[in-house]
N, C-alpha and C positions, 0 to 999 in steps of 0.2 A: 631736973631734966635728965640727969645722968644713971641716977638710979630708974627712972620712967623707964628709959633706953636699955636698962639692963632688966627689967621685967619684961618686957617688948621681947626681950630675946633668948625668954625660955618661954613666955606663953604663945608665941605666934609656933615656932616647932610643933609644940602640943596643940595646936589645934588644927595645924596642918596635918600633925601625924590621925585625929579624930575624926577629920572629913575622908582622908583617904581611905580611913577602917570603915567608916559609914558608907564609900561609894563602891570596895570590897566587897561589903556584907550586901549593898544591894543590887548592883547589877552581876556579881559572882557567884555567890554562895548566899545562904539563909541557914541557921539554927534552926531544928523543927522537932517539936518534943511528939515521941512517939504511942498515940494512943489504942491500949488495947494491946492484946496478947497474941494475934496473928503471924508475929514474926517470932514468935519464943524457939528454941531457946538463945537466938543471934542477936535478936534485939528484945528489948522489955519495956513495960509499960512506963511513962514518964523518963525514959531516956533520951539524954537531946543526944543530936548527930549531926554533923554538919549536911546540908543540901545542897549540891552543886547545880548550877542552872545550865539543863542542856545547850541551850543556844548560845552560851557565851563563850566558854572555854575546852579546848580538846579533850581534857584531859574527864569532861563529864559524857562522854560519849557510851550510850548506851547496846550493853552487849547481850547477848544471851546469858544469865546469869547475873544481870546486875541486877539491886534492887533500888526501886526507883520510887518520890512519893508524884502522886497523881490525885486531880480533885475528881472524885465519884459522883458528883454528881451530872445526870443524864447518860452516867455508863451504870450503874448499879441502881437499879428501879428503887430501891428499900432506902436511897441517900436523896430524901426531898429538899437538903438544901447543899450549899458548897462544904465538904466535909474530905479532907483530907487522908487517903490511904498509903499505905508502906508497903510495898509486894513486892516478888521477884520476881522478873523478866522472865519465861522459861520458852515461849517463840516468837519470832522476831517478823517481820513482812515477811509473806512467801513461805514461811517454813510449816510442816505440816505437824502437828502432835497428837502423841498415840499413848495410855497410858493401862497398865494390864497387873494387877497385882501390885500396885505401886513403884511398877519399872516403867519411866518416862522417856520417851523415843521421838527425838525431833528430827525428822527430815529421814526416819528410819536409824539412828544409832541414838544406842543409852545415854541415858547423861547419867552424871556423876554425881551423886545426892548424898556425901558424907558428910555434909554441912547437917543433915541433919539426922534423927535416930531410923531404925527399920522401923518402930513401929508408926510413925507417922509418915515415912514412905508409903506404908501399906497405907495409912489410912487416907491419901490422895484419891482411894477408891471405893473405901468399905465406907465411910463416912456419909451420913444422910443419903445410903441407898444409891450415892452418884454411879457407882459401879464401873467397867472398867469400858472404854473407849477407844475403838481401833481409827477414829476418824473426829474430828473438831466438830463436823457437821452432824454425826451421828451425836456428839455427845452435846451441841445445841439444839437438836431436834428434841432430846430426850431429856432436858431440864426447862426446856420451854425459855430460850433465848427470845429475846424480843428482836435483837439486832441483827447484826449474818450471822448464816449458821454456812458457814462454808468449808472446806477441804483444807483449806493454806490459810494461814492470817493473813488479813487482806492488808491491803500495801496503807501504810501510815498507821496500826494500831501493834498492840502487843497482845498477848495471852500472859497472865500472870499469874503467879500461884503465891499465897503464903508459907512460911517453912512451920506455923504448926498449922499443917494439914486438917487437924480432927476439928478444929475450932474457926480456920481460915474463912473470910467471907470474898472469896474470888471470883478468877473468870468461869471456871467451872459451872458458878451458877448462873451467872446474867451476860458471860462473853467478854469481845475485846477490849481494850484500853485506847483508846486516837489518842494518836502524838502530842496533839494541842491540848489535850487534857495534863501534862508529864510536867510535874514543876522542877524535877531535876535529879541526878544521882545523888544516895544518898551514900554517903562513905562515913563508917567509925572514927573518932578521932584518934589521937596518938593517946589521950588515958584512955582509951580501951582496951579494953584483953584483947591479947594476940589473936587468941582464937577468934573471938568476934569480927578483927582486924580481917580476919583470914575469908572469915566463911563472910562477910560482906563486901568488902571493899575488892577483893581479888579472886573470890573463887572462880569469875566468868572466865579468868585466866585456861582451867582444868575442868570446861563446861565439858565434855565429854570424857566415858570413862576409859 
């Protein structure tokens, strides 16, 4: 009985400490391995990162600059089933964006795009003919948007762009992102490269330049 009593009181710890990681990992956060070359060079194909879940804790609140995954399907025509994407926030409800030789201007000022190189700054615009966009609505009239093609992101969605622009399947071509579609911020962990650290988890810090 006594030896019983002294297993009892290293395996009840450990399984307390296992349900609490399990209830951690689902109502907080999610691992979510990243598919696809869209976010190069910040993030890479089959790297996991942790997911933070917007609705549950402060500290996943979404900014201009964050990057968030979201499920594409019924926002991106070409994702016929639930199919998970990585993108970064670049306007938020209400904000208007304008993009002109791959200088991106929200609400009329530059943002700050050193997270990633010039030449994929530029190609936000040279790429598959998007060309450049003084207005949301001109540049959803002129890719053939299904959804709003409005002035300002309309209240409850985002405009997302990937950080490799030439290869990115974003809003660019099919429009906003709704809230309810956002499974959470996605933040590098602590083995990640600083830089990585930097240009995801924090740069919405120095979203303008």
């Amino acid at each position: 009985m006594k030896a019983f009593r002294e297993i009892l009181s290293w395996v009840i710890p450990i399984l307390v400490g296992l349900l609490i990681a399990v209830g951690i990992r689902t109502y907080w956060f999610t691992m979510v391995k990243v598919d696809g070359s869209s976010m190069e060079p910040n993030l890479t194909s089959n790297e996991r990162v942790f997911v933070f879940r917007t609705d549950k804790i402060e500290t996943s609140k979404i900014h201009r600059g964050s990057v968030i995954v979201f499920d594409a399907y019924g926002e991106d025509p070409s994702a016929t089933e639930n199919k998970d994407y990585v993108k970064r926030v670049i306007g938020m409800p209400g904000d208007t964006v304008s993009a002109v030789d791959g200088v991106i201007k929200v609400n009329g000022k530059a943002v700050d795009q050193d997270y990633i190189s010039e030449s994929e700054q530029k190609a936000t615009n040279t790429i598959n003919d998007v060309g450049n966009w003084q207005s949301l609505a001109q540049l959803g009239n002129r890719q053939g948007w299904e959804g709003d093609k409005t002035i300002k992101v309309p209240a409850g969605k985002y405009f997302v762009l990937g950080d490799h622009r030439s290869v990115s399947n974003d809003s660019r071509y099919w429009g906003f992102v709704d809230d309810d579609k956002v499974l959470g911020v996605v933040k590098v962990p602590f083995w990640g490269s600083e830089t990585k650290r930097d240009n995801i988890n924090t740069a919405w810090k120095s979203y303008f330049e």
